[in-house]
N, C-alpha and C positions, 0 to 999 in steps of 0.2 A: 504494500500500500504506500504509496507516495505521500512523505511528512509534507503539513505545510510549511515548518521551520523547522530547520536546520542550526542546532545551537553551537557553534565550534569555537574550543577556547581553554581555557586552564582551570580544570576542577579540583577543589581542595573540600579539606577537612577544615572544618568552621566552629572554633570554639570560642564562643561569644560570652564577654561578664558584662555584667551593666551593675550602675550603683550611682551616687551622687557623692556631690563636690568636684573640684580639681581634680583633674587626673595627673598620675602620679608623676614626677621628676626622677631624675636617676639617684638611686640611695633610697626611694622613700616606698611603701609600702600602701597597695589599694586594695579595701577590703571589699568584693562585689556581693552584690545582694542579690543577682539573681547569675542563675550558668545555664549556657547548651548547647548540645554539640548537632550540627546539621552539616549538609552537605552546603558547599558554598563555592565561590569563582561569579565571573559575570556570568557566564554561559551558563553556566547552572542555575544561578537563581532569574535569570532571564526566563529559564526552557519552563524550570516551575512554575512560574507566575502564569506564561502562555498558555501551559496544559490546563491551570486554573480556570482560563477564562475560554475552552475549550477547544486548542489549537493543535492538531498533531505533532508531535514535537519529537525530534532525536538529539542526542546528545555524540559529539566528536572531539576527541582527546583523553588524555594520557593519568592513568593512576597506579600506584604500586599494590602491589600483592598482598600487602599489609591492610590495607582497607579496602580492598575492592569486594568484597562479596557485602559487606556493608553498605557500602555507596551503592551497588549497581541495586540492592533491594531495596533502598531508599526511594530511587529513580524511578525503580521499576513501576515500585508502588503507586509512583503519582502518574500514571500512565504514560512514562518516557522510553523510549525506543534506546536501549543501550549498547546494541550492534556495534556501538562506533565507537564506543569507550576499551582503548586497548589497558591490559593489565601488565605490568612492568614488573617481572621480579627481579630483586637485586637494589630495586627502589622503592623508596619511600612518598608516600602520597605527599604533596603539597597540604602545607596544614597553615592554617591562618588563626591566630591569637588577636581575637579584637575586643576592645575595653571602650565601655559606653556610658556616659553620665545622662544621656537624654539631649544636651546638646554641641556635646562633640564629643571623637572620639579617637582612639590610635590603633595601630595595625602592626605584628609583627608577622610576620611570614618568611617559611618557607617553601621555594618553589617545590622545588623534589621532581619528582618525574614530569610534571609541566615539562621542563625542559625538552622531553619529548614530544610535545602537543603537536608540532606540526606534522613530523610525522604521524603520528595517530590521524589526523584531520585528514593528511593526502588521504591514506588507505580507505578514508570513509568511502562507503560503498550508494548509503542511503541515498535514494530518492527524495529533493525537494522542492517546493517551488521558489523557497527564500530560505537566503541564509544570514545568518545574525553571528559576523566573527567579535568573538572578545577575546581578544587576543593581541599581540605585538603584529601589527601591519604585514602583510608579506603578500607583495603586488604582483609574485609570480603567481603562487597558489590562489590568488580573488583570480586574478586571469582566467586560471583552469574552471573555477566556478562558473564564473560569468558567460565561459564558453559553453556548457551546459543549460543555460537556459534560465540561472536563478536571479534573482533579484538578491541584494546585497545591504544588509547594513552593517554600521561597525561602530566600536566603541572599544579603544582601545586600551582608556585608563592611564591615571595622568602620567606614570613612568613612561611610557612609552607614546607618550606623544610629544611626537620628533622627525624628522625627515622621512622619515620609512612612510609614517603617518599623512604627512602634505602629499606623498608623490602618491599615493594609493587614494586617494579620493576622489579622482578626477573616475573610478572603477565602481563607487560606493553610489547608488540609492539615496540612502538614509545614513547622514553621519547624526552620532549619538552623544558629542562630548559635553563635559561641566564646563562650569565658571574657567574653573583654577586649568581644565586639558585646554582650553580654548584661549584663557591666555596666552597661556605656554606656549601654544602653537603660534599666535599673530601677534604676540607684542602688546596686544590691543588691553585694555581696561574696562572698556564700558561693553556691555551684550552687543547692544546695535554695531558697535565695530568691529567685535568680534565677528559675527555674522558676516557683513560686508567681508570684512579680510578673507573666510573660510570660502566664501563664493569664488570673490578672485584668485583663489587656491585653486578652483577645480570643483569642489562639492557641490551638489546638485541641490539637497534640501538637508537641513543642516535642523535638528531641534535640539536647541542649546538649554542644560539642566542647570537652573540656579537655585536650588535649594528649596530653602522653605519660600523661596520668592517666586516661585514656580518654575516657567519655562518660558522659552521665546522662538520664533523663527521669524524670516524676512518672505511674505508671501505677494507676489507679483508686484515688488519691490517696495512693498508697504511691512514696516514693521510691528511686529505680533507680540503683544505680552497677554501671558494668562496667569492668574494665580491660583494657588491648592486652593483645597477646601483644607476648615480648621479642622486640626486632629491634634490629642493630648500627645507629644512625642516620648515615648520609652527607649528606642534603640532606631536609630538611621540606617545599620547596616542593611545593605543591599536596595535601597530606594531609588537608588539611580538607575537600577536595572530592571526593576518593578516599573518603575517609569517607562523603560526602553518596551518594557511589554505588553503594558498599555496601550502605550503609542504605537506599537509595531500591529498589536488585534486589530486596531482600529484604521491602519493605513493599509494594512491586507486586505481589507474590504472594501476599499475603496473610499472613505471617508474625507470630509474636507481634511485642510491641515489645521483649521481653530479646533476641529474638533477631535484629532488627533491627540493636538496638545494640552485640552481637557482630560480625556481619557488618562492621557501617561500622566496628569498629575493626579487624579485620583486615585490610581493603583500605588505611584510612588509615595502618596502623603498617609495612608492608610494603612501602607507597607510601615510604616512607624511606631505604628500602635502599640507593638508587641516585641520580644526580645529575640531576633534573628533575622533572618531576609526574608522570611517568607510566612510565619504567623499570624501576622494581625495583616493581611490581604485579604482584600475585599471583598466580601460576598456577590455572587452575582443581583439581588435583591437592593444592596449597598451601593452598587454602580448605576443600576439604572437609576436608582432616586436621584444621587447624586449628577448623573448625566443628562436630565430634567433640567 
């Protein structure tokens, strides 16, 4: 059966504390108040969020031996196609340490068999009609995609947005970056110029993620701001990709772009509610109100 997204990208082990106050400095100790461990990377909590809002969904790249029978039941569970998750022995899963006070937060990580992700990605076999890379850029493998017939978004994350990044856009659909990737990429400070610059790059449609301030694109050269809906914030991780999954349901079916950019923010502000990437996500009951 032919997925309609194709998630390819670097899946980790996601062990999430949240708590309040300051977060910790070097020497000093933070006590969390709440723990848990899920499956996490963009492409993972992208592919989740999609299969939520009821997208056929496969997952492509790299995990060790050490968690894979963990992960792929996790996956599997949520109705994700795991054909394309390769199993590395001799390596260790990618595991991601994130600490959350509610409004901000820090990241320790290890890549671990990611390293392997692209190969894992080539070998994918899946059939899809769109693919959603979270990943490091790599303009020959989109090539291979694009030759195939899929439609392409990407979001790369702000380490890796950097030249690989500019030159591979002019190949991308749908670019997905934040505030702080889109700086980094154009110099720029404000959304609106950020946008402009990313066009003049090459990107086609570009829905730039600012946080609790929403979202923005520049549509038939008029520029777009929307903002969330209010939600109490317990933990951010994975919002940004919650967003990209909203906005991606919605632009697969052909939706304007304001209303695109609705959608990705009510999945990403929602996505907050709860401790991880993917608990406090939206009900379908929750989105249509909201999308009213």
């Amino acid at each position: 059966m032919k997925l309609d997204v194709l998630a390819a990208g670097e899946i980790y082990v996601d062990l999430i504390m949240s708590g309040s106050g300051p977060l910790p400095r070097p020497g000093e100790e933070w006590i969390a108040q709440e723990f848990t461990r899920e499956p996490g990377g963009g492409a993972v909590i992208t592919a989740l969020a999609l299969a939520r809002l009821g997208e056929r969904v496969g997952i492509a790249g790299a995990v060790g031996a050490d968690d894979s029978d963990w992960l792929r039941t996790q996956l599997a569970r949520a109705g994700i196609d795991v054909s394309g998750v390769l199993s590395l022995d001799g390596a260790r899963t990618g595991t991601t340490v994130a600490i959350s006070n509610g409004s901000d937060r820090s990241f320790f990580t290890h890549v671990g068999a990611n390293r392997e992700a692209k190969a894992a990605i080539a070998a994918s076999t899946a059939a899809s009609r769109h693919l959603h890379w979270a990943a490091p850029a790599d303009v020959a493998l989109l090539e291979i995609f694009r030759a195939q017939g899929m439609s392409i978004s990407l979001d790369v994350g702000y380490p890796h947005a950097d030249a690989r990044c500019l030159a591979a856009l002019p190949l991308v659909d749908i670019f997905l970056p934040n505030e702080l990737e889109a700086s980094r990429l154009t110099g720029e400070s404000e959304p609106e110029g950020m946008l402009a610059a990313l066009h003049r790059a090459g990107a086609r449609e570009v829905a730039l993620k600012l946080g609790a301030r929403g979202a923005a694109m520049i549509i038939n050269g008029r520029f777009v701001h929307t903002e969330p809906p209010s939600v109490q914030t317990i933990d951010t991780t994975g919002a940004g990709d919650c967003f990209n999954a909203g906005f991606l349901h919605a632009w697969l079916r052909g939706d304007p772009p304001e209303l695109c950019l609705r959608m990705g923010n009510v999945c990403g502000a929602f996505s907050t509610r709860a401790l991880g990437g993917i608990a406090g996500f939206p009900t379908p009951e929750e989105i249509a109100c909201l999308m009213k």
